[in-house]
C-alpha positions, -999 to +999 in steps of 0.1 A: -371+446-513-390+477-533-391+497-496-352+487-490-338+494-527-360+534-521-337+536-493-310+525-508-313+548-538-319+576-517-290+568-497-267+568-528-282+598-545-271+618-511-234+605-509-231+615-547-249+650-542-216+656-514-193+639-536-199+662-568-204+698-542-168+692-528-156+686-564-178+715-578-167+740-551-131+725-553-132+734-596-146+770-584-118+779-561-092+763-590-106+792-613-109+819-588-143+823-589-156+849-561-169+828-534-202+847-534-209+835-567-200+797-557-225+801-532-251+811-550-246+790-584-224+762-576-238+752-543-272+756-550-270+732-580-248+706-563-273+703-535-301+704-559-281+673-582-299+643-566-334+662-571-328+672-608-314+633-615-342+619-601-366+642-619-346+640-655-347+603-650-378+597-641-399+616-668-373+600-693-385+564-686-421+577-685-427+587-648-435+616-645-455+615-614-422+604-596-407+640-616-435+665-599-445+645-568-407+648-557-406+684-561-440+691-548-427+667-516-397+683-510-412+717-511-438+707-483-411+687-463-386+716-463-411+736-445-435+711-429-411+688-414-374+701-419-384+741-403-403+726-380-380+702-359-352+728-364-375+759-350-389+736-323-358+726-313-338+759-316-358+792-327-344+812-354-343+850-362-352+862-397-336+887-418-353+911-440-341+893-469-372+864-462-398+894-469-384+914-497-371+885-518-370+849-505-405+845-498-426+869-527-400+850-554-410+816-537-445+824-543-442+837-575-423+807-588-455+777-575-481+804-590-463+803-623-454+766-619-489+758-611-504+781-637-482+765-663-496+732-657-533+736-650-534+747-687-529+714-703-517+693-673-482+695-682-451+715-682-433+718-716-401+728-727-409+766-735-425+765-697-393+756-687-370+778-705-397+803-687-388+790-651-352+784-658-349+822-671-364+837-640-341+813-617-309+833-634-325+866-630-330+861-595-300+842-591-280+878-604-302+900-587-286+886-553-259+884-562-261+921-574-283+936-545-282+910-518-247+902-515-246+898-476-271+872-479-255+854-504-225+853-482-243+841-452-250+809-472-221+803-491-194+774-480-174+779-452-146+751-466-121+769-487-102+739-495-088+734-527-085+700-536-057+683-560-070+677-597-067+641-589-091+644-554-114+667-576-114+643-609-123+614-585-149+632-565-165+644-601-169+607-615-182+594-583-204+622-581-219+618-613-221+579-612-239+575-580-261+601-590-269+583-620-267+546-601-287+563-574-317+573-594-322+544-613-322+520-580-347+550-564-372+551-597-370+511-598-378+511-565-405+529-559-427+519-587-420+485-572-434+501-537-459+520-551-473+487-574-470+462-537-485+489-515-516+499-542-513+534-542-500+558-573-463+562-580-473+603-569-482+592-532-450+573-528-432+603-544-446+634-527-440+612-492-415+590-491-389+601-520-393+634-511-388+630-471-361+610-484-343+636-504-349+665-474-329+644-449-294+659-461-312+696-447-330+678-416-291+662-408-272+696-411-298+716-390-302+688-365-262+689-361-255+725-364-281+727-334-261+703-316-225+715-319-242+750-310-231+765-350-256+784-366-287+767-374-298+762-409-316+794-420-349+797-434-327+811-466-317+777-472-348+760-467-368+789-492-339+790-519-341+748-519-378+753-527-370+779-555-343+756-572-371+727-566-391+744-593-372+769-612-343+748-619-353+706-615-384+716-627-370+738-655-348+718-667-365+686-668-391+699-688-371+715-712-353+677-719-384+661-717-421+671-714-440+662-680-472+653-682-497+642-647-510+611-648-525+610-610-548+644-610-544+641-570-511+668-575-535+688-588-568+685-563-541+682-533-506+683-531-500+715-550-523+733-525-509+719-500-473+731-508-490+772-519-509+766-481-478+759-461-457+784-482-481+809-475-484+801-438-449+810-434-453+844-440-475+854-407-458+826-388-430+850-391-445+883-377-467+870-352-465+863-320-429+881-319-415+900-353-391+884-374-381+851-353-398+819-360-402+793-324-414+764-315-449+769-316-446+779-349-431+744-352-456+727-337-483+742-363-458+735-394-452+698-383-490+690-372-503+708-408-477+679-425-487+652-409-525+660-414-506+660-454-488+625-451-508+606-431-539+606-451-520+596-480-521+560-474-556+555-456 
């Protein structure tokens, strides 16, 4: 029941993360805002919703291991699982924007993340406000500097919804986000409790694979209806909204302390390791494109992450 109510919160959370984009994006094009900037703001935060829910909630009813081992996860799923099956599957070519910006900002953000809580073991609101700061100077910078980017990943669906559609998609949105992360907390302290193990391992494996399926999907999709495949923007920009912005935010409303020092001695590194990784993976054997060797070494470094977890 714990391992059926994870899946059932997870399953929620993603319906209400698509149901509050369409009304987000709907309310952008309403206003007139440019479409670069819907992109790059509204987007980002819709599809980072379930994430920042989960997080809020979580360190609010004293969880806070559930708060960083979901972020942490979903960092080293984005790359470890969701890059790999798409680059094995289909390679990809990568722009210049991956060196210059996505990548060093990446970097910067888990250095500062991790410096932040190493100090005392946990991140407080002035961290936060830190983290949340540089997210909106990066955030402007591309959309000041790095416009064709932007573009690249902004939505393709220009529809305009009716204020009744929007209105509707907005409350159901926001109340299965809400309904969704309190049946996926419930659940997986109930799962973490019957299997024996910290609430972090089930976080950082199975709430955080659960909440990188929505990426896995699309990628998996566009691949198959021969549309351009998810781009290693997405997947790097996911991981900086991870920690600037769930991770910002969450702290500021509430502190987060660890409770299972493994996030510390393991996980983290894990996530700077692959991060790194990604970097030569890039450049060599062939410049700029990323195949499916590449994805063979991503996928094989995360299950030699996961599988461990529970022996």
């Amino acid at each position: 029941m714990a391992f059926f109510a994870v899946a059932v919160g997870i399953f929620i959370l993603i319906k209400g993360g698509g149901w509050l984009m369409r009304a987000a994006v709907a309310l952008s094009l309403r206003f007139s805002i440019p479409k670069i900037v819907i992109g790059m703001t509204v987007v980002s935060f819709a599809t980072s919703a379930p994430e920042l829910i989960v997080s809020i909630q979580s360190a609010l009813s004293g969880h806070p291991d559930l708060a960083l081992g979901n972020v942490v996860g979903s960092n080293i799923a984005n790359l470890g699982l969701v890059l790999a099956v798409t680059i094995i599957i289909s390679p990809i070519d990568v722009t210049s924007s991956f060196y210059k910006t996505d990548w060093p900002i990446m970097m910067l953000a888990s250095i500062l993340f991790y410096f932040f809580i190493v100090m005392d073991d946990k991140l407080v609101a002035y961290e936060g406000a830190i983290l949340f700061i540089l997210l909106l100077v990066f955030m402007i910078y591309l959309i000041k500097y790095q416009k064709t980017a932007v573009l690249d990943e902004a939505p393709e669906d220009d529809e305009a919804l009716n204020v009744s559609k929007t209105v509707t998609y907005l409350l159901l949105g926001g109340f299965s986000l809400w309904l969704g992360s309190e049946t996926l907390i419930k659940g997986a302290v109930i799962l973490a409790h019957d299997l024996g193990v910290s609430e972090r391992i089930i976080s950082v494996s199975i709430v955080s694979l659960g909440t990188s399926i929505p990426e896995l999907s699309a990628s998996i999709i566009a691949i198959i209806n021969k549309e351009k495949a998810i781009s290693l923007g997405n997947l790097i920009g996911s991981n900086i909204f991870n920690i600037l912005a769930v991770m910002g935010i969450t702290s500021m409303i509430h502190p987060v302390e660890i409770q299972d020092t493994g996030l510390l001695s393991n996980d983290i590194w894990w996530m700077f390791g692959i991060s790194f990784l990604i970097l030569p993976l890039v450049f060599f054997p062939r410049g700029s494109k990323l195949g499916w060797i590449d994805g063979l070494i991503l996928l094989t470094l995360y299950s030699i992450f996961i599988l461990p977890l529970f022996i």
